[in-house]
C-alpha positions as CSV (number, residue, x, y, z in Angstrom):
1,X,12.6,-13.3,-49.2
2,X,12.1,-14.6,-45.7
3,X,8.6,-15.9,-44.5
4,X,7.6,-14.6,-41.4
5,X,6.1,-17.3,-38.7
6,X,3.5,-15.4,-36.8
7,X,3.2,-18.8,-34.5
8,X,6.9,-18.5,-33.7
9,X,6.8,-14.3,-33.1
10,X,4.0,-15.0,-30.8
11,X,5.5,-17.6,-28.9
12,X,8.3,-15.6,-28.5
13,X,8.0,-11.8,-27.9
14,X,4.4,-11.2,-28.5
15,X,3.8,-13.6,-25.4
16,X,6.4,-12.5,-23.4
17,X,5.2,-8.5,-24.2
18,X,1.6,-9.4,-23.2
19,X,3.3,-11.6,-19.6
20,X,5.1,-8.9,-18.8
21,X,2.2,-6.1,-19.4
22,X,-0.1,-8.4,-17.2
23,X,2.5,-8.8,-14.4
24,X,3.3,-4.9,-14.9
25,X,-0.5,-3.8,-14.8
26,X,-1.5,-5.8,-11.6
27,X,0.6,-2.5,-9.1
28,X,-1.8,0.0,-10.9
29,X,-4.6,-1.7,-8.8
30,X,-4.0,-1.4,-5.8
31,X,-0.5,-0.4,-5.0
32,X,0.6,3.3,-2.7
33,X,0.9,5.8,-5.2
34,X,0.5,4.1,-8.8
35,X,-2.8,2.8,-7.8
36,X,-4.6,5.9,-6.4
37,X,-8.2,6.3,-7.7
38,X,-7.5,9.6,-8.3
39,X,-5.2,9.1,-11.1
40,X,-7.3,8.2,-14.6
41,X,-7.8,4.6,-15.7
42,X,-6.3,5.5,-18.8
43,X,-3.2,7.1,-17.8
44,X,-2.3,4.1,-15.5
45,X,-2.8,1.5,-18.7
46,X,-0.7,3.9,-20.4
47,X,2.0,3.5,-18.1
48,X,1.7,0.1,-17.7
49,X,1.8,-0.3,-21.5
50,X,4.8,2.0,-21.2
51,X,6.8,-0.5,-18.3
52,X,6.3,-3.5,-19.9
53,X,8.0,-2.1,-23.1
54,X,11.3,-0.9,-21.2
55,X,10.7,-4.3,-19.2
56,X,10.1,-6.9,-21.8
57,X,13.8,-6.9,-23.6
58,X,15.1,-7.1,-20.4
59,X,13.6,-10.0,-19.3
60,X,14.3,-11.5,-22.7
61,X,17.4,-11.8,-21.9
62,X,17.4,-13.3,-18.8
63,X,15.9,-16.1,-20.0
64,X,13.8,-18.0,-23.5
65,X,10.5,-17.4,-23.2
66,X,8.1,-19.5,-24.2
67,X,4.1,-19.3,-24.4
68,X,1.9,-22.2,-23.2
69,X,0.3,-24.2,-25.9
70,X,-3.4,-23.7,-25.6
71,X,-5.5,-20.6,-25.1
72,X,-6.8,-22.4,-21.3
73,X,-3.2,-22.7,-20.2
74,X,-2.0,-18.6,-21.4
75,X,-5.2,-17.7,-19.9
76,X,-4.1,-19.1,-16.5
77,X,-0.5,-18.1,-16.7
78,X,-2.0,-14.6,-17.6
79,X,-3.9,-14.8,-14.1
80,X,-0.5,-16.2,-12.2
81,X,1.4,-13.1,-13.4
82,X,-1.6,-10.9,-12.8
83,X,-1.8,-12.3,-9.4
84,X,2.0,-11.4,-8.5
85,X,2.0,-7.9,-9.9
86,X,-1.4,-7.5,-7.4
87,X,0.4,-9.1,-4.9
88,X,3.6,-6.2,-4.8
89,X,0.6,-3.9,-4.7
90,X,-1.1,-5.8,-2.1
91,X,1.8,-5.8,0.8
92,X,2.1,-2.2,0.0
93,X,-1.5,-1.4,0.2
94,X,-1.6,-3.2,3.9
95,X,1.2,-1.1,4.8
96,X,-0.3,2.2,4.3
97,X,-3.5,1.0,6.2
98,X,-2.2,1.4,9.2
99,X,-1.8,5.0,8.9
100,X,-5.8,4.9,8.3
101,X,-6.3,2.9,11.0
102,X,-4.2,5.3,13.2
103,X,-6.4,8.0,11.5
104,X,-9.4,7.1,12.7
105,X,-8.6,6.2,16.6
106,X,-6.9,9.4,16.2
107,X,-10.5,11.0,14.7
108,X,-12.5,9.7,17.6
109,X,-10.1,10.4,20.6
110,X,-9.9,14.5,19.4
111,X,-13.7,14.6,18.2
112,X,-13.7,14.4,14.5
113,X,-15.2,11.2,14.1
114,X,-18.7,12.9,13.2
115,X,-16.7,14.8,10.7
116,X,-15.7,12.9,7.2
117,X,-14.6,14.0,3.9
118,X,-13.9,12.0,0.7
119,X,-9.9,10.9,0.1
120,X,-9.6,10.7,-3.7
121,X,-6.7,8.3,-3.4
122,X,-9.4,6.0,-1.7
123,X,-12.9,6.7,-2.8
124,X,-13.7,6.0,0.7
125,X,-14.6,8.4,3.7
126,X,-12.1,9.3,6.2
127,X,-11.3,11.4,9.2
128,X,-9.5,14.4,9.1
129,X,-6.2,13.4,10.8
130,X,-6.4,10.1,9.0
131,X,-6.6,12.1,5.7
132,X,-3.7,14.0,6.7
133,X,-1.3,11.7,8.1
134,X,-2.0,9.6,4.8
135,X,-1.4,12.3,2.3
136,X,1.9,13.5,4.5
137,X,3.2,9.3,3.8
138,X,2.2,9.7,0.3
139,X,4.3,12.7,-0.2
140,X,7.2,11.0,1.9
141,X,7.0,8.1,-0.1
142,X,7.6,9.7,-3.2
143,X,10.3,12.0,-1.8
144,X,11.8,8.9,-0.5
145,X,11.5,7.7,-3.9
146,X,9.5,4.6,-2.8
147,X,8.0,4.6,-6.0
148,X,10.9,3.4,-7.8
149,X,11.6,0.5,-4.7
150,X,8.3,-0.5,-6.6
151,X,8.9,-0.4,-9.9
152,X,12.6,-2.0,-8.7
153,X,10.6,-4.8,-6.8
154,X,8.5,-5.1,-10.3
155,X,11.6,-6.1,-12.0
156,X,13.4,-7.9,-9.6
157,X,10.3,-9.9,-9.4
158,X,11.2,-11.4,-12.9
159,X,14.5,-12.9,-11.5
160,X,12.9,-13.6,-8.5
161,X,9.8,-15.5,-10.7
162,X,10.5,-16.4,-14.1
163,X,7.0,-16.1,-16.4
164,X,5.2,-19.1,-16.1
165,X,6.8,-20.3,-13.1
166,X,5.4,-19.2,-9.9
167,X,4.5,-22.4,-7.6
168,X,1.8,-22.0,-4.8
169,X,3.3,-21.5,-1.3
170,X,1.6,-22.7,2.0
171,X,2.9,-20.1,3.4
172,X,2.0,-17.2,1.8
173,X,-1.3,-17.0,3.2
174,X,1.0,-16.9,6.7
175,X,2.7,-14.3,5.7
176,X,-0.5,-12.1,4.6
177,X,-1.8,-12.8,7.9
178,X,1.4,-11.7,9.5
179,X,1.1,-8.8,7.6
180,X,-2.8,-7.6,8.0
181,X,-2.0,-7.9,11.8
182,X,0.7,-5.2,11.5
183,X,-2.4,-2.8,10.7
184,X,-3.7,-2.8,13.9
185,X,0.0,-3.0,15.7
186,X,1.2,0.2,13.6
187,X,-1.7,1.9,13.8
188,X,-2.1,2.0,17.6
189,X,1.8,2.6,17.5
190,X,0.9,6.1,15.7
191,X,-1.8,6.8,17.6
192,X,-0.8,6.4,20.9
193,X,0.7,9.5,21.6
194,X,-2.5,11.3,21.1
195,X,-4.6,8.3,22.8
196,X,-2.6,8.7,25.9
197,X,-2.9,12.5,26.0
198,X,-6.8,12.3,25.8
199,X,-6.7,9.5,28.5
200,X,-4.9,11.9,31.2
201,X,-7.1,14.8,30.0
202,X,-10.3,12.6,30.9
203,X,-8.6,11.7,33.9
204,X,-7.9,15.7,34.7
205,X,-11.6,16.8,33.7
206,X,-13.1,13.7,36.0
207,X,-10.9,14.9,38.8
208,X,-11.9,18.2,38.4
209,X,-16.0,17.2,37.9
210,X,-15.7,16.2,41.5
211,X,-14.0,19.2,42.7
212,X,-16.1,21.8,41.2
213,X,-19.7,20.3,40.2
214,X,-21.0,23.5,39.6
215,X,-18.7,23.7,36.2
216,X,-20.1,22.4,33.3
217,X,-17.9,19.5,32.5
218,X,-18.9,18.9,28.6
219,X,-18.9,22.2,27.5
220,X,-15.0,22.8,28.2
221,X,-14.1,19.1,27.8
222,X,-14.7,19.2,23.6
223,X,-12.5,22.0,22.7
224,X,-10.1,21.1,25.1
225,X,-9.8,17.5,23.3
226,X,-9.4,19.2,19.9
227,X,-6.8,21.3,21.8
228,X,-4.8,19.1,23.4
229,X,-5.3,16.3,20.2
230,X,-4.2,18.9,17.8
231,X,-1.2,20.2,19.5
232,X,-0.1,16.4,20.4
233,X,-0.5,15.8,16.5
234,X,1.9,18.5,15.8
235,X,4.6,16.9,18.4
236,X,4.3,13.9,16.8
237,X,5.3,14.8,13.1
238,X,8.9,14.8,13.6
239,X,8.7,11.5,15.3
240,X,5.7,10.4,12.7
241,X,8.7,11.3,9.8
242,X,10.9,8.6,11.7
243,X,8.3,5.8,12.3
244,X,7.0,6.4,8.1
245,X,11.3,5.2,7.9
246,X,10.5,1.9,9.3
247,X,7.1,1.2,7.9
248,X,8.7,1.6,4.2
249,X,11.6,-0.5,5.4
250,X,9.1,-3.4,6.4
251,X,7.0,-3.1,3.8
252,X,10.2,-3.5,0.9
253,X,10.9,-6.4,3.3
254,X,7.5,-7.9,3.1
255,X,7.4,-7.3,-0.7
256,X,10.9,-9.5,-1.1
257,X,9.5,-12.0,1.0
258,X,6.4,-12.3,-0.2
259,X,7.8,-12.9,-4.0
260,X,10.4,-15.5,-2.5
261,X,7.2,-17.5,-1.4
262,X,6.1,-17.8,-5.0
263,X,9.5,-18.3,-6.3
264,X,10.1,-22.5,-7.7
C-alpha cells in the first residue's frame, strides 16, 4: 500500500488550489459586475471557490507548481497573487467611474444635485442620472458579455504571470495614473452634451432677464433646466451606447497592459 506525503500534496495542488483561489478572489472586490455590494459575501466566495476549481488543473498544466518553503514567504506570495486579481478589478473599477463622474456634473447642471439616492452596487450616494447611466453600462456590460473578458483576463493572467512570479514594475504606478486621469477626461466627454445645452440655455434666460425684467427669471429657469437636461439625456443614449463601445475596449486594453507590467 502506497503512503501518502501530505508535504508533497501540499506543495503541489493544495498550494496551487489555495494561489489560484487568492488570485481568483481579489475581482470579487472590487471589479464591474462581480464585485457589486449588492451581491452577498457569501455567494461571491462561493464563486470564487467555484473558479479556482475549473482554473486550478488548467494552470497545472501550464507549468509545476511549487509552494514557497516557509509560512512568511506563502503568506507573501498569497498577497502578490491577491494583489493581481485586485488589480484586474481595479482598472475596471476606474473605468466605470467615469460614468459617475459624468453623473454627477450631469446631476448639478439639470438640478438634481440636492436630490440622492443610495446605489446598491456602491453603497455610496449618487445622483439620479449618474445612477442611471451606471446601471444602463452595467446592463451593457453584461450583454456585451464583458464579464467573461474578465473572467478571460483572470486566466490569461496565469500565462501572462506564472504563481509566484510577478516582479514590481516602475511603471505601473504610471499607468494607474494614466488611467485615474481618464475619469475626469471620460466623464466630461459624457457630459458635455448636456453641459453645453445648459450653458446656451443660461445664456438664452440672461439675454432674456435683460429684455423683459419684469419676468421672474428663477422661477422658469429650474424646470426649464430639468427640461432641456432630460430631453438632451435622452439624445444622447444612442450615442452614450457607442461611447460605453470604446470605454470597454480601453479598459480590456488597460487590463492587458497592466498585467504585462507585472509579468518577469
Amino acid at each position: 500500500m502506497t503512503e501518502i506525503d501530505f508535504f508533497d500534496v501540499f506543495q503541489g495542488q493544495v498550494a496551487a488550489f489555495l494561489l489560484v483561489l487568492t488570485r481568483s478572489s481579489g475581482i470579487f472586490f472590487i471589479s464591474p459586475f462581480f464585485g457589486s455590494m449588492n451581491v452577498s459575501y457569501r455567494l461571491r466566495a462561493l464563486t470564487a471557490v467555484a473558479v479556482a476549481v475549473l482554473l486550478t488543473p488548467v494552470v497545472m498544466k501550464m507549468y509545476v507548481i511549487q509552494a514557497p518553503a516557509t509560512i512568511l514567504l506563502f503568506a507573501f506570495t498569497v498577497a502578490k497573487e491577491l494583489f493581481i486579481g485586485w488589480l484586474i478589478g481595479l482598472v475596471g473599477y476606474i473605468t466605470l467611474s467615469a460614468i459617475n463622474a459624468a453623473g454627477k456634473i450631469m446631476d448639478m447642471q439639470v438640478g438634481f444635485a440636492v436630490v440622492s439616492m443610495m446605489d446598491p452596487t456602491t453603497q455610496q450616494q449618487t445622483g439620479l442620472i449618474g445612477t442611471f447611466l451606471y446601471n444602463l453600462s452595467i446592463i451593457y456590460f453584461l450583454i456585451t458579455n464583458g464579464h467573461h473578458v474578465i473572467l478571460g483576463a483572470l486566466t490569461e493572467s496565469f500565462r501572462i504571470i506564472p504563481l509566484d512570479s510577478a516582479v514590481w514594475s516602475q511603471s505601473l504606478p504610471e499607468l494607474m495614473n494614466d488611467f485615474t486621469a481618464g475619469i475626469f477626461m471620460n466623464g466630461m466627454k459624457i457630459a458635455l452634451p448636456v453641459t453645453f445645452a445648459i450653458l446656451l440655455t443660461n445664456v438664452g434666460m440672461g439675454i432674456l432677464a435683460r429684455t423683459m425684467p419684469q419676468m421672474n427669471i428663477f422661477v422658469v429657469g429650474i424646470p426649464m433646466h430639468l427640461m432641456i437636461g432630460m430631453g438632451m439625456v435622452a439624445m444622447m443614449l444612442p450615442f452614450y451606447i457607442l461611447f460605453l463601445d470604446v470605454m470597454f475596449n480601453e479598459m480590456y486594453a488597460h487590463i492587458s497592459v497592466s498585467l504585462k507590467a507585472l509579468a518577469p
